[in-house]
C-alpha positions in Angstrom: 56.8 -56.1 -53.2 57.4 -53.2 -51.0 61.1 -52.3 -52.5 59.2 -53.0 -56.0 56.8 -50.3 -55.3 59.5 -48.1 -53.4 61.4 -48.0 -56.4 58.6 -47.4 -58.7 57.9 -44.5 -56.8 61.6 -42.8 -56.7 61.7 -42.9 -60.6 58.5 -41.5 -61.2 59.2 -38.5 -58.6 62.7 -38.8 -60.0 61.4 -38.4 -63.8 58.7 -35.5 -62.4 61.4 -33.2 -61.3 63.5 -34.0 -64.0 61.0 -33.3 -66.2 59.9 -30.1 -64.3 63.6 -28.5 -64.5 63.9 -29.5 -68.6 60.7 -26.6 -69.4 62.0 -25.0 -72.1 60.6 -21.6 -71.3 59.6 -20.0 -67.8 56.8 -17.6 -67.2 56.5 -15.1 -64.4 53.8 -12.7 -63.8 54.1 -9.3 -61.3 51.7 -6.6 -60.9 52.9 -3.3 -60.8 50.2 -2.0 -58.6 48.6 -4.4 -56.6 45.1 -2.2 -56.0 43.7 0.6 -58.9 41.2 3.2 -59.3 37.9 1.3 -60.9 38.7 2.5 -64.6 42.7 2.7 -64.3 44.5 0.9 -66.5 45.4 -2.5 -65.1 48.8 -3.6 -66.4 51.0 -7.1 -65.4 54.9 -7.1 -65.9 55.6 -10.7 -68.1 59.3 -12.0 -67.3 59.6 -14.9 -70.0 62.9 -16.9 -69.4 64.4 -19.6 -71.5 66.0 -22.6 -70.2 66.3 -24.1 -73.7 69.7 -24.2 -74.7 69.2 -22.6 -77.8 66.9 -19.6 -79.2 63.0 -19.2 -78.8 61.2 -17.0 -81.7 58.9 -14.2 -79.7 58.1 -12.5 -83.0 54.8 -12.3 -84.2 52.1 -9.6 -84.9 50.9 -7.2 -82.1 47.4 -6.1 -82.3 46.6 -2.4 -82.4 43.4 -2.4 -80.3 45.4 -4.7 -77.5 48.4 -4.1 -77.9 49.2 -7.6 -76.4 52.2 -10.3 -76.9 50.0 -12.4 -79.0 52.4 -15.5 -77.9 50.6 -15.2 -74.4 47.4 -16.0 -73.0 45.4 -14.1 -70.5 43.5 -16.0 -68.1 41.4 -13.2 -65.6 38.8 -14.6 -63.3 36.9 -13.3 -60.3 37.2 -14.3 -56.7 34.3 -17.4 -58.1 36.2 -19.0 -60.7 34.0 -16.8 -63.8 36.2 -15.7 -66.2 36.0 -12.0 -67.0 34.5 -10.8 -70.0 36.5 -9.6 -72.7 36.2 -6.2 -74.2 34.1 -6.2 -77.3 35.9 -3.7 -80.5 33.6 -2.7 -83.6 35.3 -4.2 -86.5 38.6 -5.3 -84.8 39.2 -6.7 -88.8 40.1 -3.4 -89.4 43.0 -3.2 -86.5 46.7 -2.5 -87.5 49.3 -5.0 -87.0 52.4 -4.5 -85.6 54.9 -6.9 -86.6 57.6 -7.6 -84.1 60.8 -10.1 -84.7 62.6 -10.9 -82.1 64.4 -13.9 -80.1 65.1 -14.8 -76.1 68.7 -16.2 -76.0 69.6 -19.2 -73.5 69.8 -18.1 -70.4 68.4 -14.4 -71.1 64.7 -13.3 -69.9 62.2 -10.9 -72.1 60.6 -8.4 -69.7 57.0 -7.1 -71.0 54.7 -4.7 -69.7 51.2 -5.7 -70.6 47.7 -3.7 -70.2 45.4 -6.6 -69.9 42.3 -4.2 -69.2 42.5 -3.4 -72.8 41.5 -6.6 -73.5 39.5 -7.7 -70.2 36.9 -5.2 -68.7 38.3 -4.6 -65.5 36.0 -1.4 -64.8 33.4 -3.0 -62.0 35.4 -2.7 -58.5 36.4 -6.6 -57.0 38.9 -8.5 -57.0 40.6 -10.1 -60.0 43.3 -13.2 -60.5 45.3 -12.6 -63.7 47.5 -15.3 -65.2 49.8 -15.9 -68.0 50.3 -18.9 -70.2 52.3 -20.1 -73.4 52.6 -22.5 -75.7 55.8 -24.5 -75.4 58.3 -23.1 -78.3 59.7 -26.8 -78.6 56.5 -27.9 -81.0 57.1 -31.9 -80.2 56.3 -31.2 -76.8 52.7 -29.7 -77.2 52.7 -28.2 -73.6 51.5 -24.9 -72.0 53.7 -23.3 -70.1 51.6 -21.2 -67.1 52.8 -18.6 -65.1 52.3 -18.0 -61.1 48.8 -15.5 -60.4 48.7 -12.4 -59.5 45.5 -10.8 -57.4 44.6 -7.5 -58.5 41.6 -5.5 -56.4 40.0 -2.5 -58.4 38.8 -0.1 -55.5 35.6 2.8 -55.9 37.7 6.0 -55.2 35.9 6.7 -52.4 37.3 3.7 -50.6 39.7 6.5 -49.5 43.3 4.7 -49.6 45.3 5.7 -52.5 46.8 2.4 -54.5 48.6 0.8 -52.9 52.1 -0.7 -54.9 
């Protein structure tokens, strides 16, 4: 019974990292500057690397209020859990479109700067925890794909450091 479950055990650990090393797509997330000015732009750098074997479509249709990868998601909380609020545009219908076509090769990572306080409100001083996530490209698999976090602290400027990179 023991070697039973013993064995049971090895394949499924087995099968996780297996499983775990066959992601089509990694996500990595870096912050540029690690504390800004309340009412600085807040940008992330987005390394997406494929693992796949063969091509992954990154094209799609940038938004001209964002200016966002619209393949990712933003996930921006406080230091409690509470997402952020998103910024609210008068008629974002009306926003230009930006249409981009491109590919990551095996083996090859896309590097992306990203301003995510154009689409979060990250004016109010605190601290923030930003992170990325994807759909898998391999459509069978219906996974999401999340990146590591990055903490971000929006200081008053009369906290008297400078940012700090």
């Amino acid at each position: 019974m023991k070697t039973t479950c013993l064995l049971l055990l090895l394949c499924a650990v087995q099968l996780a990292a297996q499983d775990a090393s066959e992601q089509p797509l990694s996500v990595t997330i870096s912050a540029p500057t690690l504390r800004v000015m309340a009412g600085s732009a807040v940008w992330i750098t987005v390394k997406l690397t494929n693992h796949s074997h063969h091509d992954i479509d990154e094209s799609g249709l940038i938004n001209g209020m964002t200016g966002l990868d619209p393949n990712l998601e933003f996930d921006v909380r406080d230091l409690r859990g509470n997402a952020v609020a998103k910024r609210v545009y008068r008629h974002p219908e009306l926003a230009s479109r930006e249409p981009i076509n491109r590919a990551i090769k095996d083996g090859e990572t896309l590097t992306e700067e990203q301003q995510i306080s154009r689409l979060y409100d990250m004016t109010a001083p605190g601290t923030y925890i930003v992170q990325v996530s994807r759909a898998s490209p391999a459509p069978a698999r219906n996974e999401i794909m999340r990146s590591n976090k990055v903490t971000i602290k929006v200081i008053m400027s009369t906290e008297g450091e400078p940012p700090a990179k």
